[in-house]
LOMI-17591 format. One record per residue: residue number from 1; x, y, z of N, C-alpha, C in turn. Coordinates in Angstrom, 2 decimals. Example, Ala and Ser with C-alpha at 12.3 -4.5 7.8 and 13.67 -1.06 7.14 Angstrom:
+-----+---------+---------+---------+---------+---------+---------+---------+---------+---------+
! pos !     n.X !     n.Y !     n.Z !    ca.X !    ca.Y !    ca.Z !     c.X !     c.Y !     c.Z !
+-----+---------+---------+---------+---------+---------+---------+---------+---------+---------+
!   1 !   13.19 !   -5.69 !    7.80 !   12.30 !   -4.50 !    7.80 !   13.20 !   -3.30 !    7.80 !
!   2 !   12.85 !   -2.25 !    7.08 !   13.67 !   -1.06 !    7.14 !   12.90 !    0.03 !    7.87 !
+-----+---------+---------+---------+---------+---------+---------+---------+---------+---------+
end
This chain:
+-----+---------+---------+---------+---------+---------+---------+---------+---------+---------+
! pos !     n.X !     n.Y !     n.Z !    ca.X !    ca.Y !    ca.Z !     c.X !     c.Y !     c.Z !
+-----+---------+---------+---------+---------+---------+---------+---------+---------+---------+
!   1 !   10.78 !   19.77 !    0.93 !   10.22 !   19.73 !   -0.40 !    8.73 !   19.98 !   -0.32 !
!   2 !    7.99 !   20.72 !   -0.91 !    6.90 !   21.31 !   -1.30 !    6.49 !   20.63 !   -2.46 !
!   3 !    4.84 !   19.85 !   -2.10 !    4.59 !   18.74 !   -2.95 !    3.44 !   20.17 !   -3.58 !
!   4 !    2.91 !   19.41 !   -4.92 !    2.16 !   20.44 !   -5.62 !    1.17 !   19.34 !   -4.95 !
!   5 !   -0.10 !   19.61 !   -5.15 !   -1.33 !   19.58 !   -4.46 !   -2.04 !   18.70 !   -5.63 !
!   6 !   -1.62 !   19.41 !   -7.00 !   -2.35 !   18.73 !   -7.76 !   -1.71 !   17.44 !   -8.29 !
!   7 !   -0.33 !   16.94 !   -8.03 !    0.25 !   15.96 !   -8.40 !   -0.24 !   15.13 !   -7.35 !
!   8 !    0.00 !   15.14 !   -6.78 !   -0.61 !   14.34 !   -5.49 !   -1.96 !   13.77 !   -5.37 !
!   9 !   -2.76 !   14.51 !   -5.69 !   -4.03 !   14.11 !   -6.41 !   -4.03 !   13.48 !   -7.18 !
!  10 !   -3.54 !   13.38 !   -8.36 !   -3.28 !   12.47 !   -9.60 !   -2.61 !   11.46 !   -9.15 !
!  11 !   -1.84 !   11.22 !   -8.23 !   -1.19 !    9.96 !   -7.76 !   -1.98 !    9.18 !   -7.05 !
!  12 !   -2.47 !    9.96 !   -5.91 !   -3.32 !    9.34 !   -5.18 !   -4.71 !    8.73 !   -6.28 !
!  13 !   -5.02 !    9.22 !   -7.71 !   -6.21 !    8.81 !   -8.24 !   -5.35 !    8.03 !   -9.36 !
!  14 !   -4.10 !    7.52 !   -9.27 !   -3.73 !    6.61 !  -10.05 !   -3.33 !    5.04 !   -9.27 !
!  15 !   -3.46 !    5.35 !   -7.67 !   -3.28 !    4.45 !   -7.19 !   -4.48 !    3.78 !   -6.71 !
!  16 !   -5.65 !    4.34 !   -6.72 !   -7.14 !    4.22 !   -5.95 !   -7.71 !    3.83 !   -7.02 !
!  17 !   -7.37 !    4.09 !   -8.45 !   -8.23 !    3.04 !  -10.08 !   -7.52 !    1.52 !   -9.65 !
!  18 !   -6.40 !    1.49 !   -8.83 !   -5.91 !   -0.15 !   -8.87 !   -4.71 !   -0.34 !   -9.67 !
!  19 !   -4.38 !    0.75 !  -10.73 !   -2.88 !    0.59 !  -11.09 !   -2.02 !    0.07 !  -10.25 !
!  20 !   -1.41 !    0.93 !   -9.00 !   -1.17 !   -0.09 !   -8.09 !   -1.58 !   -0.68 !   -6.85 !
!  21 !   -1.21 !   -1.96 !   -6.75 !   -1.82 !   -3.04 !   -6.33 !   -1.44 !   -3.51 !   -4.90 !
!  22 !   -2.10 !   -4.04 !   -3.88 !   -1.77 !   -4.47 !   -3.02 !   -1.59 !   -5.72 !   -3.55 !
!  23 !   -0.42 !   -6.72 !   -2.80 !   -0.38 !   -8.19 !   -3.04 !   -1.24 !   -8.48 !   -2.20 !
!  24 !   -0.87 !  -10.16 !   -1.90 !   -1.69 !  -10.96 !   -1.41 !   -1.00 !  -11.59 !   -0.09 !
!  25 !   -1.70 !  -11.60 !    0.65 !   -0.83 !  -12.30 !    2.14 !   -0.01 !  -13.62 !    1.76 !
!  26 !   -0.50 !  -14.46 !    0.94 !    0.16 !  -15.31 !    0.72 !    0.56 !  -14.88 !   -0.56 !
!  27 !    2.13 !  -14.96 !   -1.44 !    2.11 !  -14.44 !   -2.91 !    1.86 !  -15.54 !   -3.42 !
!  28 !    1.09 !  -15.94 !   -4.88 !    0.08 !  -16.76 !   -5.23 !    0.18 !  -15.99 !   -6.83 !
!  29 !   -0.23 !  -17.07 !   -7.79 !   -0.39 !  -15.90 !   -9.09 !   -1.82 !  -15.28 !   -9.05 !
!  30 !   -2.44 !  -15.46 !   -8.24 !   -3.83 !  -14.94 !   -7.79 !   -3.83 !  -13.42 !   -8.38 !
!  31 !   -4.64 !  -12.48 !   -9.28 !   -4.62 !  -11.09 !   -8.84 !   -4.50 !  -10.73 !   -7.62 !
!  32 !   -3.80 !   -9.17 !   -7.61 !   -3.85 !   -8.63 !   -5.99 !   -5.28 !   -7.42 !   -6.02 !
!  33 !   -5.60 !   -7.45 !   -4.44 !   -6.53 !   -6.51 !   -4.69 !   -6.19 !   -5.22 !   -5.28 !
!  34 !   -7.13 !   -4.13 !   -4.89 !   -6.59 !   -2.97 !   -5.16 !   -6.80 !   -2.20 !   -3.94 !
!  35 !   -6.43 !   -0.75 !   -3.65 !   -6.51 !   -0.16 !   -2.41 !   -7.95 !    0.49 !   -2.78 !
!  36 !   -8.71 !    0.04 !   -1.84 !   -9.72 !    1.27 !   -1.48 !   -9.70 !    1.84 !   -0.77 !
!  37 !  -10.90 !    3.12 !   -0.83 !  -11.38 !    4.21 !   -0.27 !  -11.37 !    3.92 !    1.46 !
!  38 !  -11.05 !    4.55 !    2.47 !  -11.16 !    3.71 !    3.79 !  -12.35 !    3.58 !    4.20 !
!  39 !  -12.43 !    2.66 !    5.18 !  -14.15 !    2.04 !    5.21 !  -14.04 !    2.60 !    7.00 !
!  40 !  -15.31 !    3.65 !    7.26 !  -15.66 !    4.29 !    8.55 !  -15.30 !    3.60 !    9.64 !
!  41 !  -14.46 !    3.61 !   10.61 !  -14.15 !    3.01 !   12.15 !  -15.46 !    3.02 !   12.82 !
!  42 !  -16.12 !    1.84 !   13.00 !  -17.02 !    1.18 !   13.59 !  -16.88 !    0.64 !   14.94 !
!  43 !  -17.59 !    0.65 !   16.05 !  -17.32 !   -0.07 !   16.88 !  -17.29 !   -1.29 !   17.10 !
!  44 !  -15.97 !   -1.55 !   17.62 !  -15.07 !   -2.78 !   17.85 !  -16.11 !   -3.92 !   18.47 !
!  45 !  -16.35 !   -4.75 !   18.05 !  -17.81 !   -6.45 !   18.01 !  -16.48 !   -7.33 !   18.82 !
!  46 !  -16.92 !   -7.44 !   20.62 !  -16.07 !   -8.23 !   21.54 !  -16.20 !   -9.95 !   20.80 !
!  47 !  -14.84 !  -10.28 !   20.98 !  -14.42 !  -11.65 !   20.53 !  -15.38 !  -12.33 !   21.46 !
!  48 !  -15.38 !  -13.78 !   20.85 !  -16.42 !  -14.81 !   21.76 !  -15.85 !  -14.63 !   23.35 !
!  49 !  -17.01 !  -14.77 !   23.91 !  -16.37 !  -14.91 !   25.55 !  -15.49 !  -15.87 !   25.90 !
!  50 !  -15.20 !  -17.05 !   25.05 !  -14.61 !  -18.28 !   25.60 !  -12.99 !  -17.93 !   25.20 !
!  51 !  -12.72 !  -16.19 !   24.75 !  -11.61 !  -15.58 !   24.22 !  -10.59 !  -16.77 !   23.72 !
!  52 !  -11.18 !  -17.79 !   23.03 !  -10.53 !  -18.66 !   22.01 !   -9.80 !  -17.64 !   20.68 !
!  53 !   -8.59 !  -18.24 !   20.94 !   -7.90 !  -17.20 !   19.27 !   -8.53 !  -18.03 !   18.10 !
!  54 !   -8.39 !  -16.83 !   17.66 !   -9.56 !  -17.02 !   16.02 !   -8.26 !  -17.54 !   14.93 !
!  55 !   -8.44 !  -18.33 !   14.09 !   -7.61 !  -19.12 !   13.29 !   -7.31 !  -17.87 !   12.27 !
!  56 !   -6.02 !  -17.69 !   11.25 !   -5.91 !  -16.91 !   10.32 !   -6.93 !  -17.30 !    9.76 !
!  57 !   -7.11 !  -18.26 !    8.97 !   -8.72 !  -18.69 !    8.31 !   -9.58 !  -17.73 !    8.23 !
!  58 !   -9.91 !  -18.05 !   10.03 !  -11.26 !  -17.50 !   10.59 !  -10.79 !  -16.02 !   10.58 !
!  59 !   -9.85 !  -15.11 !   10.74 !   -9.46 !  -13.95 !   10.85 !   -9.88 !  -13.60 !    9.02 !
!  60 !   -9.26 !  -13.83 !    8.19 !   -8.99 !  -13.61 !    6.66 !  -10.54 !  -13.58 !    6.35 !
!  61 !  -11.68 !  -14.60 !    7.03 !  -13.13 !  -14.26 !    6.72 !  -13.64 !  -13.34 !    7.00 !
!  62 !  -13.06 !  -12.93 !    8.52 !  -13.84 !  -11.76 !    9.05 !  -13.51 !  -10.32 !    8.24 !
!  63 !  -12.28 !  -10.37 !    7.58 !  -11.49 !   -9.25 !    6.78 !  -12.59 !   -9.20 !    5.71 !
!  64 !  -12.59 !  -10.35 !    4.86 !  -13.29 !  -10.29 !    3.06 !  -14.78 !  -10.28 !    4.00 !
!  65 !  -15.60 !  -10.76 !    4.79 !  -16.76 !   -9.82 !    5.16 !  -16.76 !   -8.69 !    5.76 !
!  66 !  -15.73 !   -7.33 !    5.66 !  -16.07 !   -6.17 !    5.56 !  -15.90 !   -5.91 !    7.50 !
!  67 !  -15.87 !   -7.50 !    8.15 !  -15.87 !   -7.35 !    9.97 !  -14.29 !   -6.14 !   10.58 !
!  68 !  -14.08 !   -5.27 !    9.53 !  -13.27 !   -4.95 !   10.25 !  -12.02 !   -4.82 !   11.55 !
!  69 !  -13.16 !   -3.76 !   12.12 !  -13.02 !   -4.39 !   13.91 !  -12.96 !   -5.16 !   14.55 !
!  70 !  -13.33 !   -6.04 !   13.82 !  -13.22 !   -7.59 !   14.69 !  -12.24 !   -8.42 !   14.06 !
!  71 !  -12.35 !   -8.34 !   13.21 !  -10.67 !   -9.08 !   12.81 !   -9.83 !   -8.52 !   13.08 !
!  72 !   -9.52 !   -6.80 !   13.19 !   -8.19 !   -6.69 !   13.42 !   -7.88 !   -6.64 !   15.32 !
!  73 !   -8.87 !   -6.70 !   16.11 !   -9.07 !   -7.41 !   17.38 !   -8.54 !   -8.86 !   17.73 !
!  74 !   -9.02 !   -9.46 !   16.76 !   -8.47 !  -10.83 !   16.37 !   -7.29 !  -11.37 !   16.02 !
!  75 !   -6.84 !  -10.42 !   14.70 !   -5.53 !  -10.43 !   15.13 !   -4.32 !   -9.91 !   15.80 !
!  76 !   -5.28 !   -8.88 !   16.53 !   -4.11 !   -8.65 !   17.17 !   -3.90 !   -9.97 !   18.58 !
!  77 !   -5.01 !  -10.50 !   18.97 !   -5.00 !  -11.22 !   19.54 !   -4.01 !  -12.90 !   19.06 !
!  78 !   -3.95 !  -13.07 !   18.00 !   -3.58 !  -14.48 !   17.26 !   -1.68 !  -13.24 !   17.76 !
!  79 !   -1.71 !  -12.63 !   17.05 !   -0.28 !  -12.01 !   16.68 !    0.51 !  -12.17 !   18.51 !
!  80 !   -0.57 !  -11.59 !   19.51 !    0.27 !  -12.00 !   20.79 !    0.42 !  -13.03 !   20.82 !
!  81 !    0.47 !  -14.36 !   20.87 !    0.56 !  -15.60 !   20.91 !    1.50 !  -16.05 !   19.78 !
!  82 !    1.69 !  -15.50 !   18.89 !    2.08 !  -15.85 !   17.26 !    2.93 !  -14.82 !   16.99 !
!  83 !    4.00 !  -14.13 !   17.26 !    4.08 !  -12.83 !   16.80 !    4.59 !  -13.19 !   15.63 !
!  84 !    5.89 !  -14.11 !   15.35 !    6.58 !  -14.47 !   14.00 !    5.83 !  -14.93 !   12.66 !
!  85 !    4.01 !  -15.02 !   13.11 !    4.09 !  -14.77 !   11.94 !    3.33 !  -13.92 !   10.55 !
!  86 !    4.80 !  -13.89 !    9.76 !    4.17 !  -12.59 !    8.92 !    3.23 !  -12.49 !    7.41 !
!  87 !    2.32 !  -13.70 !    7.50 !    1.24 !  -13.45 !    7.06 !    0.12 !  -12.88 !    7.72 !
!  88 !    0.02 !  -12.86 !    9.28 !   -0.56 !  -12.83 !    9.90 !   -0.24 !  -10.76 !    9.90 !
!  89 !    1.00 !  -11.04 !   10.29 !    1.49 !   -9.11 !   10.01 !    0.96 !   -8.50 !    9.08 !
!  90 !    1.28 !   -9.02 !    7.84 !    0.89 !   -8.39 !    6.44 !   -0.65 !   -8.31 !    6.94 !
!  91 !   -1.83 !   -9.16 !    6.98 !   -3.33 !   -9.29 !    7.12 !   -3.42 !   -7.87 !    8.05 !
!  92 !   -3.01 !   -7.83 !    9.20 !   -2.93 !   -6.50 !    9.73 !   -3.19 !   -5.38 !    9.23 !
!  93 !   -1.78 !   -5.20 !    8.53 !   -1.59 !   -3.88 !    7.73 !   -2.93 !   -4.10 !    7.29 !
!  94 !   -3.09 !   -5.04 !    6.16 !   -4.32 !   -4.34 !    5.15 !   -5.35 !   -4.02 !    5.68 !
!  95 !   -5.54 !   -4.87 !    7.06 !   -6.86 !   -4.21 !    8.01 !   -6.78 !   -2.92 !    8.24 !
!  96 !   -5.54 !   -2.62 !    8.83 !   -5.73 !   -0.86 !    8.99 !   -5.61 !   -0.11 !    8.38 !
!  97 !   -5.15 !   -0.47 !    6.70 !   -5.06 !    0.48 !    5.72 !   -6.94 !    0.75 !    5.36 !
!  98 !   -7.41 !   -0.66 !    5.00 !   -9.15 !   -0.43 !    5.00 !   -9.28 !    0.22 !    6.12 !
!  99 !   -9.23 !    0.65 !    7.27 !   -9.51 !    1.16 !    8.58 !   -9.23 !    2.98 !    8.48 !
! 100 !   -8.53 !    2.74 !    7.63 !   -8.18 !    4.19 !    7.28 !   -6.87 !    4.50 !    7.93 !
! 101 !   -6.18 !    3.65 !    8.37 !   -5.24 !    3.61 !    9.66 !   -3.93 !    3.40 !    9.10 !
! 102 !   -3.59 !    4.51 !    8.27 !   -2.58 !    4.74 !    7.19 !   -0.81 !    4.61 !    8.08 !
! 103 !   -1.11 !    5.27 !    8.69 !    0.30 !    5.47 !    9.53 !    0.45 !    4.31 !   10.16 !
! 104 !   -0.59 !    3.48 !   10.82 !    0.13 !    2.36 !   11.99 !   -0.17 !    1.33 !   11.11 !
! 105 !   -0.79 !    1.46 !    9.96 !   -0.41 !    0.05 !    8.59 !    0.92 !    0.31 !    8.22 !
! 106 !    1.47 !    1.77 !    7.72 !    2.69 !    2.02 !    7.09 !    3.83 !    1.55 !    8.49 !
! 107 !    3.34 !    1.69 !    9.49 !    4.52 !    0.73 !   10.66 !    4.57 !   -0.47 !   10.57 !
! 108 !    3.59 !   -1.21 !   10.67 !    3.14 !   -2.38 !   10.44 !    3.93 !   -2.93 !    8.94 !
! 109 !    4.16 !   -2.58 !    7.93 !    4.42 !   -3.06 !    7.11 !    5.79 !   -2.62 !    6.92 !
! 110 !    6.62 !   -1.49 !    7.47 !    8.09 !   -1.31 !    7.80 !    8.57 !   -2.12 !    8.33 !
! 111 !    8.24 !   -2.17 !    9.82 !    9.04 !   -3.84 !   10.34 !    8.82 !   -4.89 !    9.56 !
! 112 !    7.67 !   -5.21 !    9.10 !    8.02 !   -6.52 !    8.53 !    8.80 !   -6.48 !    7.26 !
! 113 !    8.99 !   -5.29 !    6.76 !   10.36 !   -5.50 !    5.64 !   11.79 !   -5.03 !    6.40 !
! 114 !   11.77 !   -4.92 !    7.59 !   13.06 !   -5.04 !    8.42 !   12.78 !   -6.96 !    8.87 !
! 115 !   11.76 !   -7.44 !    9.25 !   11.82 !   -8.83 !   10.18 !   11.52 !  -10.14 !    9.04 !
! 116 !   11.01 !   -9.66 !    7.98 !   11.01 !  -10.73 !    6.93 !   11.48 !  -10.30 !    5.96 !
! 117 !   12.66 !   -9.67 !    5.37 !   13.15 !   -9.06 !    4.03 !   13.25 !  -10.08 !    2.83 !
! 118 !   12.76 !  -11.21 !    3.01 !   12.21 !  -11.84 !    2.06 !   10.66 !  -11.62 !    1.41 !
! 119 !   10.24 !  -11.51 !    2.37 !    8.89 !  -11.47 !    1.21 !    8.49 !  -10.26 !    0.94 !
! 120 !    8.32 !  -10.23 !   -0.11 !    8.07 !   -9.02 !   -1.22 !    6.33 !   -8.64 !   -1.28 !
! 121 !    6.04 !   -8.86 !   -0.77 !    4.43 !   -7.82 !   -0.79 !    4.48 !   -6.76 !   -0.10 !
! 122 !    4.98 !   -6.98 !    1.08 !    4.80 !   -5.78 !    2.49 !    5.75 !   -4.41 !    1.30 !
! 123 !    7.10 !   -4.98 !    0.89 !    7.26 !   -3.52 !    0.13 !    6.46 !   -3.39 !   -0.71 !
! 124 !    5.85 !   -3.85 !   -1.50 !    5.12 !   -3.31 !   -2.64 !    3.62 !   -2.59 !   -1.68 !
! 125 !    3.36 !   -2.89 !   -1.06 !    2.06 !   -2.61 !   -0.08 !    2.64 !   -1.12 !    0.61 !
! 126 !    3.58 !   -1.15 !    1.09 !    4.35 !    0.17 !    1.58 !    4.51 !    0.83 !    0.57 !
! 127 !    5.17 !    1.13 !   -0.63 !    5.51 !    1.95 !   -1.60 !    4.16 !    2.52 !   -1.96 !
! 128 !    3.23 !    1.43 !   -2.05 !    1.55 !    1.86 !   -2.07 !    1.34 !    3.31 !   -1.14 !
! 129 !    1.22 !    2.92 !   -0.25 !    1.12 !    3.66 !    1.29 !    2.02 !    5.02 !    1.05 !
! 130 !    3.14 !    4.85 !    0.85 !    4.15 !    6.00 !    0.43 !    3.82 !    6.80 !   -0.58 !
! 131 !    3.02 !    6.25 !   -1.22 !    3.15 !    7.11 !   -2.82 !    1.42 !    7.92 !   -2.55 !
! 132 !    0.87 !    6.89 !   -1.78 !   -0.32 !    8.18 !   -1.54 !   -0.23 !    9.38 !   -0.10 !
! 133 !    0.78 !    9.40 !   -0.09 !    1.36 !   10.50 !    1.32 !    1.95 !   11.41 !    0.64 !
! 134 !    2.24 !   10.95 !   -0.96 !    2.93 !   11.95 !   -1.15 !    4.52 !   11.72 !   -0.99 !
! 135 !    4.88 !   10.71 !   -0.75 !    5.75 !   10.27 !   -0.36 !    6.73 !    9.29 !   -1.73 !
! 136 !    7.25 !    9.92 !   -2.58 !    7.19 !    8.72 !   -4.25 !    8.58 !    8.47 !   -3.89 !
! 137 !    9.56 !    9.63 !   -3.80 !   10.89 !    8.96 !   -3.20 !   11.02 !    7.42 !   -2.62 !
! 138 !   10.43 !    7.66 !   -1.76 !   10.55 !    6.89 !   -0.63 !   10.08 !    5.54 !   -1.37 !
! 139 !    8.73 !    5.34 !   -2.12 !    8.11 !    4.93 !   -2.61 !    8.89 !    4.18 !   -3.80 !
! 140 !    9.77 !    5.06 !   -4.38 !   10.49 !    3.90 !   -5.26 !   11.88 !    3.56 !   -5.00 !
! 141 !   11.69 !    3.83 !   -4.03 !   13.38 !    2.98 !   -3.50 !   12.39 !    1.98 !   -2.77 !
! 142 !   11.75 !    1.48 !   -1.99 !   11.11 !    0.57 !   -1.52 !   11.12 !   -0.28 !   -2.73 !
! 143 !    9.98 !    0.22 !   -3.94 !    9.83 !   -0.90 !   -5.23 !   11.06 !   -1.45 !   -5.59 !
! 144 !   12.62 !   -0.37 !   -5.33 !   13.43 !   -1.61 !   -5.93 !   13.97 !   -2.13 !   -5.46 !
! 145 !   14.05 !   -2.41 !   -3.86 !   13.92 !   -2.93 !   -3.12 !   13.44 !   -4.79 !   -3.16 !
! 146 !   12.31 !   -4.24 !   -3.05 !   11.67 !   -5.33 !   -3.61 !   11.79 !   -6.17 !   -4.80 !
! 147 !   12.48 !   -5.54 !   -6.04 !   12.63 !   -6.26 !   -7.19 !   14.12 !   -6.89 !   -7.13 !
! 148 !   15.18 !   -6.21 !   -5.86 !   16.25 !   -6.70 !   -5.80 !   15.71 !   -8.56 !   -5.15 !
! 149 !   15.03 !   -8.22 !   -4.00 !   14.40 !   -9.51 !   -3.51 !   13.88 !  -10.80 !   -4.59 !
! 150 !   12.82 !  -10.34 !   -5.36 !   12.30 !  -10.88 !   -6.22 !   11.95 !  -10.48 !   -7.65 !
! 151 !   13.39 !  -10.12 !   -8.62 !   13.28 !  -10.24 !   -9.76 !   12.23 !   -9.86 !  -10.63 !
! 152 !   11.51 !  -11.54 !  -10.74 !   10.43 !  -11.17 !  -11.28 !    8.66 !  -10.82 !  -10.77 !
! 153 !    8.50 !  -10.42 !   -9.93 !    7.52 !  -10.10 !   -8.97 !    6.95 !   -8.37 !   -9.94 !
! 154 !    5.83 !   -8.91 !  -10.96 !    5.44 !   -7.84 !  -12.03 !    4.12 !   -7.07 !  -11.57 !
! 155 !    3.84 !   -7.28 !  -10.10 !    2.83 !   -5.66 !   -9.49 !    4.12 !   -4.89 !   -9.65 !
! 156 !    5.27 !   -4.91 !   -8.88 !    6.20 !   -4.39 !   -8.12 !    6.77 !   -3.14 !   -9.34 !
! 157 !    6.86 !   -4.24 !  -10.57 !    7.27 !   -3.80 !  -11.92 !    5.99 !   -2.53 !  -12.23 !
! 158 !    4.96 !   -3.02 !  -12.42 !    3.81 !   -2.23 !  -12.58 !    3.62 !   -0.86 !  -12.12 !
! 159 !    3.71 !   -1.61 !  -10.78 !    3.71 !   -0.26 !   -9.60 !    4.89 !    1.01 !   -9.68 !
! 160 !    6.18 !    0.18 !  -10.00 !    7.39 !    1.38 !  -10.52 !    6.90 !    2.04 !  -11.43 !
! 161 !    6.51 !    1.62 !  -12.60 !    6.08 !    2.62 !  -13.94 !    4.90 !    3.08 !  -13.70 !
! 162 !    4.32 !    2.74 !  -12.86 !    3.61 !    3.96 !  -12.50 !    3.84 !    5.36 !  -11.68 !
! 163 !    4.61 !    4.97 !  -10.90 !    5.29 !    6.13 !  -10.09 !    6.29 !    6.96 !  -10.91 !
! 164 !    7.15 !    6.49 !  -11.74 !    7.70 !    7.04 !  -12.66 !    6.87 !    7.89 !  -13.58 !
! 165 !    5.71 !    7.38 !  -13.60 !    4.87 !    8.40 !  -14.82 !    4.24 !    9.18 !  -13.84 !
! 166 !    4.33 !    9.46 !  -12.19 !    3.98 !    9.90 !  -11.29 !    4.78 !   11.17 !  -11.51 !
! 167 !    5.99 !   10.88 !  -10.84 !    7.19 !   11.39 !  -10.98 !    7.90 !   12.20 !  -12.39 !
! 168 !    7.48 !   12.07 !  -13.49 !    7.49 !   12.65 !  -14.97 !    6.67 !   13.62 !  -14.99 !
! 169 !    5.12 !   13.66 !  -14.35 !    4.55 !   14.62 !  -14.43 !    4.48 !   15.20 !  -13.31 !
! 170 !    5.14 !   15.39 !  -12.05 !    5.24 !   16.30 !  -10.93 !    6.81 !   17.16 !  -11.20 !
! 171 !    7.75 !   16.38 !  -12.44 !    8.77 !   17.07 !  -12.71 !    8.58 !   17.63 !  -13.52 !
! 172 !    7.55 !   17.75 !  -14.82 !    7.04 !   18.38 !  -16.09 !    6.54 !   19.90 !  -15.36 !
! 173 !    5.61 !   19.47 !  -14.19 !    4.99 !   20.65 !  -13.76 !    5.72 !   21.77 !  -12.98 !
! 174 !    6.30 !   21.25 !  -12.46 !    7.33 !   22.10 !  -11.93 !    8.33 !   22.88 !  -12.95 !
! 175 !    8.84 !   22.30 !  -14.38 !    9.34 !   22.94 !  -15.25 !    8.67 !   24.18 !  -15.78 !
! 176 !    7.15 !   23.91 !  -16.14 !    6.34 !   24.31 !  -16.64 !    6.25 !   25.70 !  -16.16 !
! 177 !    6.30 !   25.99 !  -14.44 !    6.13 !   26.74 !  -13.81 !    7.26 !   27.51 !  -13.71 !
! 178 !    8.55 !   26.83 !  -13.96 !    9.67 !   27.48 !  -14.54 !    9.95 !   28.37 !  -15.63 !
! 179 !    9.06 !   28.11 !  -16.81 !    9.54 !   28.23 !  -18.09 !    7.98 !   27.66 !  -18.85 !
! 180 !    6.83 !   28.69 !  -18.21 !    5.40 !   28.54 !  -18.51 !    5.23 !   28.63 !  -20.53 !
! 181 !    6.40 !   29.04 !  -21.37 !    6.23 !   29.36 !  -22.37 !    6.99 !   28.82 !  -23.30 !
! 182 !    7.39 !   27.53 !  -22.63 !    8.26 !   26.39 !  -23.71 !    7.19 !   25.49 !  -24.24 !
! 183 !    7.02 !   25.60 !  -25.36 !    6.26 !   24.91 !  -26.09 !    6.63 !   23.54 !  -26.02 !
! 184 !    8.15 !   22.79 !  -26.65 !    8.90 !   21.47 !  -26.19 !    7.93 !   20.94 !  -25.04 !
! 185 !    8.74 !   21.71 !  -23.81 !    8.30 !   21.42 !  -22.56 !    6.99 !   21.03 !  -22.35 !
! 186 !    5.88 !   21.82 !  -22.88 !    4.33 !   21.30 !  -23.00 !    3.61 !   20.71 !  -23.64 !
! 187 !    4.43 !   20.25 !  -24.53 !    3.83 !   19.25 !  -25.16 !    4.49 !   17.86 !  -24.72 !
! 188 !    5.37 !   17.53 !  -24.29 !    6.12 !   16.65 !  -23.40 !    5.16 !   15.99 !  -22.20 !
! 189 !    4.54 !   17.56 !  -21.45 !    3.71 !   17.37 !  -20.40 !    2.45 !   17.00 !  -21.07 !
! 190 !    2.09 !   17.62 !  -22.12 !    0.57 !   17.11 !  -22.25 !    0.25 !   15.57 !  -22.60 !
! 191 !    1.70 !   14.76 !  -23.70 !    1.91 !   13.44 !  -23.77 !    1.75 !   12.43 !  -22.15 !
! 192 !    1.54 !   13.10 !  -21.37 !    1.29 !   12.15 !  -19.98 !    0.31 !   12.18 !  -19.71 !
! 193 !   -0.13 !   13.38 !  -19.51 !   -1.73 !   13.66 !  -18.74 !   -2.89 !   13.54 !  -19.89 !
+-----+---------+---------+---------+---------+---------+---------+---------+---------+---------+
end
């Protein structure tokens, strides 16, 4: 399948305003963040010498101060010792999604919806990940996925109707290009965009 260039763009700039949402390591009625722009790979700041593992706590600070590299050092360090657990997984991912580290977050957050298929962020965080690759298929079978898990879990909800209005206008355009002189048809498309 041959993605149009410009749908993809529009997806990717409907998911980067925060429409959709990353959850939260812990789910909480807290807002979830939103995905940003990736933040430059910096060199990696060596853990204390006394190579004491850093508490999720202390990891989750080093994340919200921007320490990158050093938290996700950190946890990868807590995670050898800890592997089961998957707040600690999820924190990951979002480190390497900020890292720019799209593919080994989108692994990172596959197993853990194979090793915890209960909790519902990692798919909604993946369908994220999926839908800016270009990837929306994939992307909304994950979301319902997730809503089979948890019902009422309304990013997840959010995040579908958005991909659907993703998906409405990458199928409009493609008509369009079919049948450039159906009026119906373009005004259908212009009601989205």
């Amino acid at each position: 399948m041959v993605l149009n260039p410009a749908v993809v763009r529009m997806t990717l700039a409907i998911l980067m305003a925060g429409l959709c949402r990353f959850g939260l390591a812990e789910e909480t009625a807290e807002p979830a963040q939103p995905v940003s722009a990736p933040v430059p790979v910096v060199t990696a700041t060596p853990l204390p010498a006394d190579n004491a593992i850093s508490s999720p706590k202390a990891i989750q600070k080093l994340f919200g101060e921007g320490k990158l590299q050093e938290a996700l050092a950190a946890a990868d360090q807590y995670l050898d010792v800890n592997s089961q657990d998957g707040a600690m997984l999820f924190l990951k991912a979002q480190i390497l999604t900020k890292l720019g580290k799209t593919d080994d977050a989108i692994a990172v957050l596959e197993g853990m919806t194979e090793r915890f298929p209960e909790m519902v962020a990692p798919y909604n965080n993946l369908a994220v990940l999926y839908a800016g690759k270009g990837r929306l298929d994939e992307a909304r079978k994950v979301l319902e996925t997730a809503l089979m898990v948890q019902p009422n879990y309304a990013t997840a909800y959010e995040n579908l109707a958005d991909l659907y209005v993703a998906l409405a206008r990458q199928s409009y355009a493609r008509a369009l290009k079919l049948d450039p002189n159906n009026k119906s048809l373009k005004a259908k498309a212009d009601k989205l965009n």
